[in-house]
C-alpha positions, 0 to 999 in steps of 0.5 A: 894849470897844467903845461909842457916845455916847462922853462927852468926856474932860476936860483933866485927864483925859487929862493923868493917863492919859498919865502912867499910860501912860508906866509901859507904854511905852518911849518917850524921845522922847515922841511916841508917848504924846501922839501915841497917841489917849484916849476915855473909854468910858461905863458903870461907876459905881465907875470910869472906863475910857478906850479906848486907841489906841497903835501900831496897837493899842487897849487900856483902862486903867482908873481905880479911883474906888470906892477907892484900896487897892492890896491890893484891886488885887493881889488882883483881879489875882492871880485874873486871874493865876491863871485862866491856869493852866487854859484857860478856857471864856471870855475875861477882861481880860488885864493889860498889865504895866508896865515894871517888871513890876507890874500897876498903877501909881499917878498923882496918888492914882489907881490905874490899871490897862492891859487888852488890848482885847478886842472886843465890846459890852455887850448893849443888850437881853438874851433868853432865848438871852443869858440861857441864855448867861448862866447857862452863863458863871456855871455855867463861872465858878463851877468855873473859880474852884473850881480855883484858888489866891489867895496873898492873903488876901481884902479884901471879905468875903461878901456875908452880913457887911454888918456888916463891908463897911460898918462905918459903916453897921451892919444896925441903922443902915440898918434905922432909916435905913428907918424914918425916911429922911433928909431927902433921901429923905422922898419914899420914906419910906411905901416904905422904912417898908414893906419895914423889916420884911421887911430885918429879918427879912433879916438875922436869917436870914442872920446865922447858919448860911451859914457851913456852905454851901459856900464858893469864890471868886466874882467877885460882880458877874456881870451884863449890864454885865459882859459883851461880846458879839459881832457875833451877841449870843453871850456872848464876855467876863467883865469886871471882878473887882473885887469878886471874893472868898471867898463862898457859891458861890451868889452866883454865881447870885443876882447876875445873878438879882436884877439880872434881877429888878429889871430885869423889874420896873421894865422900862416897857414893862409888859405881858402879853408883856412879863411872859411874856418876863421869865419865859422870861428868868428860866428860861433864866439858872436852866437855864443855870447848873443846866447847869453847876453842881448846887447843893444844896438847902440853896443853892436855898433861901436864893436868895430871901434872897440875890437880895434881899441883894444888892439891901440891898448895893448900896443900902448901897455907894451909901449909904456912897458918898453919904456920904463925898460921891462920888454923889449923892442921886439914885444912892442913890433910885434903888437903893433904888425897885429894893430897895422894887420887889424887895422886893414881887416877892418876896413874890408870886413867890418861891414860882414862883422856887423851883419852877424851882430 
């Protein structure tokens, strides 16, 4: 992946990557792993990702931050590992093993994982064409992970138990947590208050029957962040299986169209084009995806539902984030303005939303 504005590395950085390096390369006389060139890429708010330059070839290693459990790793990997039984209609991260064949290798507490490079940017700003793209990718990666076989038992649950990705912060913890926010997010506390009721009536309608929808592996993440594009803007990579696991085959869909929402709504430059265009790129990512995938009606109907849970989940992982002292406050205001501002859009819009589906 390739990047601008790269931020620099520190000391400590670069001394624990070269560590974690020496577990890939056969190197006794050392001098090709201090010789070999480290820069941290920008982007990624779980974890660091540093552009590798060793013998005239570039590769990314990446740091897990957002946690430290190896049977998360294995599991992402072993999907990475199975979508090369059949020939894909994209491309995805490529492990590098190390030397004694495993996938990851652990340094001072932190897991690491080595990538081939693959080349391309992330999209500075996506239209129509990028999001019919979009949707095909989804519409591609929804039937790809259809077809294969995980010999693990999934790590992250679905995206409708928050009950259980986020034992400490319960449904009904984070409901009067809205009602009377802490003391640092008193600013957003008319906001919060407001849309308390409509996240109640969120979780009473996801708690019960989703389990009858079909269900697949999805990778859960699927964005503008995570995904390259070439010289032209065409789609060419899937990035980052991370969070990928067992879920309602229709959150492959809701994620990129719930982060395209909030993106449209808090967009600056706020006018009548500007709204035309936001609409065209909504349509595209729905037709695009439809091209590749017929959901059922039951599916299309919980869409309005779930675009907005996706939107509670990131706000609870920040949350829970926030707590344990990793992000700071200003992360978590900032994804809950996006729930607040997503919350009002759907109450005027989810009707035309629906007649698209």
């Amino acid at each position: 992946m390739e990047t601008s504005n790269k931020p620099s590395i520190t000391r400590e950085e670069e001394v624990r990557v070269r560590r974690m390096l020496k577990n890939y390369v056969e190197d006794s006389s050392g001098t090709e792993l201090e010789s070999c060139i480290i820069e941290r890429l920008t982007g990624g708010m779980n974890n660091s990702t540093y552009l590798i330059h060793l013998k005239e070839k570039r590769y990314v290693l990446r740091n897990y931050n957002c946690h430290q459990d190896a049977d998360k790793v294995k599991y992402e990997h072993a999907i990475l590992k199975s979508l090369a039984i059949h020939k894909q209609k994209f491309v995805y991260p490529q492990l590098v093993p190390t030397l004694e064949d495993t996938t990851f290798t652990l340094q001072e507490g932190k897991i690491g994982a080595l990538f081939h490079y693959q080349k391309g940017s992330n999209a500075v700003r996506m239209g129509p064409n990028q999001y019919l793209q979009l949707g095909q990718k989804a519409g591609q990666l929804t039937l790809a992970l259809s077809r294969i076989t995980v010999p693990l038992a999934p790590v992250y649950p679905p995206y409708y138990r928050l009950d259980l990705a986020y034992p400490e912060i319960s449904p009904a913890t984070f409901l009067r947590f809205l009602q009377q926010p802490d003391s640092s997010f008193q600013s957003l506390h008319q906001e919060t208050n407001e849309i308390a009721e409509a996240i109640e009536e969120l979780f009473t309608k996801t708690r019960g029957g989703l389990e009858d929808l079909p269900h697949q592996l999805v990778h859960g993440d699927l964005n503008a962040s995570n995904i390259l594009v070439n010289e032209d803007g065409d789609i060419t990579t899937i990035l980052d299986f991370e969070f990928a696991t067992w879920d309602l085959r229709v959150m492959e869909l809701a994620v990129p169209l719930s982060d395209l929402i909030t993106g449209m709504i808090l967009d600056e430059n706020d006018n009548t084009q500007a709204e035309e265009e936001r609409w065209n790129n909504l349509q595209a990512l729905i037709s695009g995806y439809a091209s590749e995938v017929s959901l059922l009606p039951e599916e299309k109907d919980m869409i309005p539902s779930l675009v907005l849970l996706r939107r509670v989940d990131v706000v609870m992982h920040f949350l829970a984030r926030y707590h344990k002292g990793i992000d700071p406050a200003d992360i978590v205001r900032d994804q809950l303005q996006k729930l607040i501002s997503c919350v009002r859009w759907l109450a005027l819009h989810q009707t035309r939303v629906r007649q698209w589906l």
